[in-house]
C-alpha positions as CSV (number, residue, x, y, z in Angstrom):
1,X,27.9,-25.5,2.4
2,X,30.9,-24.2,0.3
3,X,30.9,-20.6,-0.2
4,X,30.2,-19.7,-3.8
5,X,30.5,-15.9,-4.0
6,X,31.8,-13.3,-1.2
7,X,31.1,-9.8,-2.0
8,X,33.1,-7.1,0.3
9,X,32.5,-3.2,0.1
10,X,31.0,-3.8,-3.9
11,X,30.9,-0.1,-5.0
12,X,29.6,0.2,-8.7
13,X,28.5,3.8,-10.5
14,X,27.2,4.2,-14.4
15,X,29.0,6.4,-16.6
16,X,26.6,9.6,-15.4
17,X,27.9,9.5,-12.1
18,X,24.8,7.4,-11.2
19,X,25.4,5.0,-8.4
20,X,23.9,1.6,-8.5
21,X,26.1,-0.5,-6.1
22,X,27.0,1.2,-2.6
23,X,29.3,-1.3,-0.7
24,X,27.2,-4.4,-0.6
25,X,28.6,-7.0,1.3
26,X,27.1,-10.5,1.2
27,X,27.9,-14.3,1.1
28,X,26.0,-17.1,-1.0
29,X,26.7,-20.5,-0.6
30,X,25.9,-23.8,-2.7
31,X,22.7,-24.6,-2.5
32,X,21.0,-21.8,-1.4
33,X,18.1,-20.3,-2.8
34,X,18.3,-15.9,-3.0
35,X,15.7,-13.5,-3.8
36,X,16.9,-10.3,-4.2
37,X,14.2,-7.8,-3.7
38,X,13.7,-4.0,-4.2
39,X,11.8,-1.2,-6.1
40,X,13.1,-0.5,-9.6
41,X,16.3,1.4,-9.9
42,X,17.4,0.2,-6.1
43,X,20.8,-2.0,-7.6
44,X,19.4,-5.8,-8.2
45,X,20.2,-6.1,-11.9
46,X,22.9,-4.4,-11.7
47,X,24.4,-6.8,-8.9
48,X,22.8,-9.7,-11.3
49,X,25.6,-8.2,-13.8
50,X,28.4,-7.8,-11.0
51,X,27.9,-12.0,-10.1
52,X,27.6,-12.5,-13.6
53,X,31.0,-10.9,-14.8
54,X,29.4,-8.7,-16.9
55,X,30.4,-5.8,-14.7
56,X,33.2,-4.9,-12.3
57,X,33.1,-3.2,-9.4
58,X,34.7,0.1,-8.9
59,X,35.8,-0.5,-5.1
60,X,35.4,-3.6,-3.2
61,X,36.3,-7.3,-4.1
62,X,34.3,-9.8,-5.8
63,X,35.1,-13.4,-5.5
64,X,34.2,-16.9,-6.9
65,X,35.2,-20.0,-5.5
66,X,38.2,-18.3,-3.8
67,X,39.1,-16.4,-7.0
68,X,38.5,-12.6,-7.1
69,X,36.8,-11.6,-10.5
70,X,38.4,-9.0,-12.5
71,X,38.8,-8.3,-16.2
72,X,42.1,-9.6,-16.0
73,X,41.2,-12.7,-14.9
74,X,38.3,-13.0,-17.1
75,X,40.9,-12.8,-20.1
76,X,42.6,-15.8,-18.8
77,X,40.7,-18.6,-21.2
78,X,40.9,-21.8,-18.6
79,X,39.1,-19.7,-16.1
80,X,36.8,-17.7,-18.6
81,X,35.4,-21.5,-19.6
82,X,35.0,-22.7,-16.2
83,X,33.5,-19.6,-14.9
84,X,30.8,-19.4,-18.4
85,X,30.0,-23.2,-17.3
86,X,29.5,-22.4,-14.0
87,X,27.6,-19.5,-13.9
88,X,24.3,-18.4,-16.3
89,X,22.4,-15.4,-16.6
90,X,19.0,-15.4,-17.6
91,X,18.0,-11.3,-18.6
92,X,14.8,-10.1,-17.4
93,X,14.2,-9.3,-21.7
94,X,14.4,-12.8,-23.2
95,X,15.2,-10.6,-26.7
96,X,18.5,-9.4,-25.3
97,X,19.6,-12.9,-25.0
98,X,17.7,-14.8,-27.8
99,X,19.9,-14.5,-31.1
100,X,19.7,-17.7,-33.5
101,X,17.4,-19.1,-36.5
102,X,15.7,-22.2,-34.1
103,X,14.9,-22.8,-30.7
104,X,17.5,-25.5,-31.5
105,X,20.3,-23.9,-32.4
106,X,19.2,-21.4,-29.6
107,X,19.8,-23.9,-26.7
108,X,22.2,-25.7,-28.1
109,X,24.7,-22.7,-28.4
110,X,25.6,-22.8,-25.1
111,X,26.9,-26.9,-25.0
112,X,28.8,-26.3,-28.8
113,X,31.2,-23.4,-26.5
114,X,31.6,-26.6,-24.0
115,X,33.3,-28.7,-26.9
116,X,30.7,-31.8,-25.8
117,X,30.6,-34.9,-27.9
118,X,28.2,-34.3,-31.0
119,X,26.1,-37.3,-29.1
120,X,26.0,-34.7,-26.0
121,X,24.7,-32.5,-27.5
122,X,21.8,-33.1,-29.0
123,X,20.8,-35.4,-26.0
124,X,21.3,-32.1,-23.6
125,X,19.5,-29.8,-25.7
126,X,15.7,-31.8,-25.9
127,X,16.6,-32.4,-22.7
128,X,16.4,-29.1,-21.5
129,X,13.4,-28.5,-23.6
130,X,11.6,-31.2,-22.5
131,X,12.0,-30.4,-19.1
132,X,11.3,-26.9,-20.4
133,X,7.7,-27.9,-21.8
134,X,8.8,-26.6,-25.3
135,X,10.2,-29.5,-27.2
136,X,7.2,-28.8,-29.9
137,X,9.0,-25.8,-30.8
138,X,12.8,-26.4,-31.5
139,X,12.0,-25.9,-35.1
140,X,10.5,-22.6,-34.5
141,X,11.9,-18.9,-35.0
142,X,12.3,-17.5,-31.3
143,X,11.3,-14.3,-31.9
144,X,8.3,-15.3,-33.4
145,X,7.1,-17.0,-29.7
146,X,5.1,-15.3,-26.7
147,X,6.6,-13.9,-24.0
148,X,6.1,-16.9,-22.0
149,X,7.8,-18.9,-24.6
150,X,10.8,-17.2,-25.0
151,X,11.1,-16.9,-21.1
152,X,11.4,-20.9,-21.4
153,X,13.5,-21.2,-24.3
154,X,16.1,-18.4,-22.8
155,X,15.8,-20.5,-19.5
156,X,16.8,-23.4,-21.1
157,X,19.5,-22.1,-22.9
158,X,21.7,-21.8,-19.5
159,X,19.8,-24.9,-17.9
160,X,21.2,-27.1,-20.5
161,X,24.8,-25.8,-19.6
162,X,23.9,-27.5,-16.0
163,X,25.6,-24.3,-14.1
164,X,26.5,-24.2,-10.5
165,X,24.8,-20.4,-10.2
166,X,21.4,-19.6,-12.1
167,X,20.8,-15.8,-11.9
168,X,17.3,-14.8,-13.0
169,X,16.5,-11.3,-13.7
170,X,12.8,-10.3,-12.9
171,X,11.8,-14.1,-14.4
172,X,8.1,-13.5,-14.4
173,X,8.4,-9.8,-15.6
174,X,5.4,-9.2,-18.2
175,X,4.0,-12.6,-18.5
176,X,0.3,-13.5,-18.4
177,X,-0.7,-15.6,-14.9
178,X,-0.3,-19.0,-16.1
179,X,3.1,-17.8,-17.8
180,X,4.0,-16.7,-14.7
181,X,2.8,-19.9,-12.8
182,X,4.4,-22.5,-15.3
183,X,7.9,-20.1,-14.8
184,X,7.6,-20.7,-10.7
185,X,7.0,-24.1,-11.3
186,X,9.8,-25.0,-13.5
187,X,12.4,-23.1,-10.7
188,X,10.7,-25.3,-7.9
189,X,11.7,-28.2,-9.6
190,X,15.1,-27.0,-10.3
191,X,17.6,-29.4,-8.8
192,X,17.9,-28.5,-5.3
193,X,21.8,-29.0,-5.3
194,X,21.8,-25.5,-7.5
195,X,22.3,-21.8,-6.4
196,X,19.6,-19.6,-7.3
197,X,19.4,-16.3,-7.5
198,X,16.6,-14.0,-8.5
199,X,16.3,-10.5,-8.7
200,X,12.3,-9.3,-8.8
201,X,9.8,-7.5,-7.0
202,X,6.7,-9.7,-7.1
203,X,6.4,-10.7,-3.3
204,X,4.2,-13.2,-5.0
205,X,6.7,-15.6,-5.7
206,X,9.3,-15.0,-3.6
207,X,8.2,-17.9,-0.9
208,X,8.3,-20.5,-3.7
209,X,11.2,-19.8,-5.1
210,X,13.9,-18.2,-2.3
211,X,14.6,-19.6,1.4
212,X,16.4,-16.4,2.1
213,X,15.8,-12.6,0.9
214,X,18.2,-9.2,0.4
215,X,16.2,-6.1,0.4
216,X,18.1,-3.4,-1.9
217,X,17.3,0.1,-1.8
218,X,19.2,2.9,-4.1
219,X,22.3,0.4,-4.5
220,X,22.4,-0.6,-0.4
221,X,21.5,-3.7,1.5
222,X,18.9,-2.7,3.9
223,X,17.5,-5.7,5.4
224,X,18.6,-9.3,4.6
225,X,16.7,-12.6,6.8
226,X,14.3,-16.0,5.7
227,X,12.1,-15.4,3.3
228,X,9.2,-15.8,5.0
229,X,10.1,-13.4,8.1
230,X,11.0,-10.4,5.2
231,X,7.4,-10.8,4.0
232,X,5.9,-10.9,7.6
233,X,7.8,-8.0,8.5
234,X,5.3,-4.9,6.2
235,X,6.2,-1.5,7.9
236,X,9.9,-2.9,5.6
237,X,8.0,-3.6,2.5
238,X,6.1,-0.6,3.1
239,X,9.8,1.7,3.8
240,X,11.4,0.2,1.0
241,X,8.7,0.7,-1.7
242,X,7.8,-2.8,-2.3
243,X,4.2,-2.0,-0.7
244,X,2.2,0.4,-0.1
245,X,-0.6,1.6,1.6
246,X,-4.2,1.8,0.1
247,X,-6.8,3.7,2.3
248,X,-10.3,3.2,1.9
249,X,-13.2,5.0,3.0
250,X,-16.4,3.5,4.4
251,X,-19.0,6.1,5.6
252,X,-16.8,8.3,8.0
253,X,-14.2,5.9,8.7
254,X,-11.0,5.4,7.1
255,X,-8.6,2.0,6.9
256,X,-5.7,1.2,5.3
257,X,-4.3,-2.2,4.1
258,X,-0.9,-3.1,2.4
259,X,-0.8,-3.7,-1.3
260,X,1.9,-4.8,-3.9
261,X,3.5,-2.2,-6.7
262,X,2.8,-3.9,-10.1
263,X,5.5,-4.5,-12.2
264,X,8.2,-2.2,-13.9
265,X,9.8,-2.8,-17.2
266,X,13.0,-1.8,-16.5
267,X,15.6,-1.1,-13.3
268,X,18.9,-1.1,-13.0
């Protein structure tokens, strides 16, 4: 499949000196399906951010489609537009991303930068909140919903701009179960011709949603393989802090089995 994204060397460090991205090298193509996985603070937002075009790296190259990203390019407005079509970000806080008066006007943002026909438009938008589950709400105030509910309604306001690249930051971060289940659902029946990438580290939903995992770990790539070989392989999980070890005792004897860190509310 065509290559998407080629990353060489990425370096990337915060203004403290902090360093988030140590030269990661990786390659996604169309069509495939990435989990990015690590503890919080090991670099998987913050990469989110690099593929996005919200940041730049310090050393290394980023490219898209053959075209390296820089801010300089990014001020070019042909390529700014195609690149904003082609790529969405969905933040791990809906908030951050959730800005106007309706669910409406919230979704349909995205296809009035596109210049569609005002027939498009409208036809995208319930659409995408149909598919979504949330048509009953494009009247409502988005920061009025739960947490589940704005989760869908920022979904659907990059879905509806049918990208190339969906990036998903911690997508089930803070939900209730069923949240959380509708969310995994809605990405498995996410057209199959997309690239997806998600950054979390619930192991729980990593096999449903990601044929092929990155393990991160304070801004490196560590391990990378198929999704369901990373989660086989639990002296890794357990080394890179996205396990651990409970031990139990019964009587005089001691065991141990692996178990799952909850979830943070923040990384970079």
């Amino acid at each position: 499949m065509p290559e998407i994204f080629d990353l060489r060397e990425v370096s990337y460090r915060y203004d403290q000196g902090v360093t988030a991205l140590d030269r990661v090298t990786l390659q996604i193509h169309q069509g495939e399906r990435i989990a990015l996985l690590g503890a919080n603070g090991s670099g998987k937002s913050t990469l989110l951010r690099i593929l996005d075009a919200l940041y730049f790296a310090e050393s290394g190259t980023v490219s898209f489609n053959g075209s390296v990203l820089s801010e300089a390019l990014l001020r070019d407005d042909a390529f700014r537009f195609v690149f904003r079509s082609r790529v969405g970000l969905v933040f791990q806080n809906a908030d951050v991303q959730l800005f106007n008066p309706t669910v409406f006007d919230e979704v349909a943002f995205g296809p009035l930068q596109l210049r569609l026909s005002k027939d498009e438009i409208p036809r995208r938008v319930m659409q995408a909140l149909e598919s979504m589950g949330i048509a009953h709400l494009k009247d409502r105030a988005p920061h009025r919903l739960s947490g589940g509910e704005k989760k869908r309604v920022a979904l659907a306001s990059v879905l509806v701009m049918e990208p190339q690249v969906v990036l998903l930051d911690e997508p089930t971060s803070g939900l209730d179960p069923r949240s959380q289940s509708q969310i995994i659902d809605l990405l498995q029946n996410y057209s199959d011709k997309k690239t997806v990438i998600t950054a979390t580290h619930d192991l729980n939903m990593v096999e449903d949603i990601a044929d092929h995992c990155y393990i991160l770990e304070q801004g490196r790539i560590v391990s990378s393989g198929a999704t369901t070989d990373i989660l086989q392989d639990l002296p890794l999980l357990e080394r890179t802090n996205l396990i651990h070890a409970h031990r139990h005792r019964h009587g005089s004897l001691v065991h141990t089995h692996p178990h799952q860190h909850g979830h943070g509310q923040h990384e970079h």
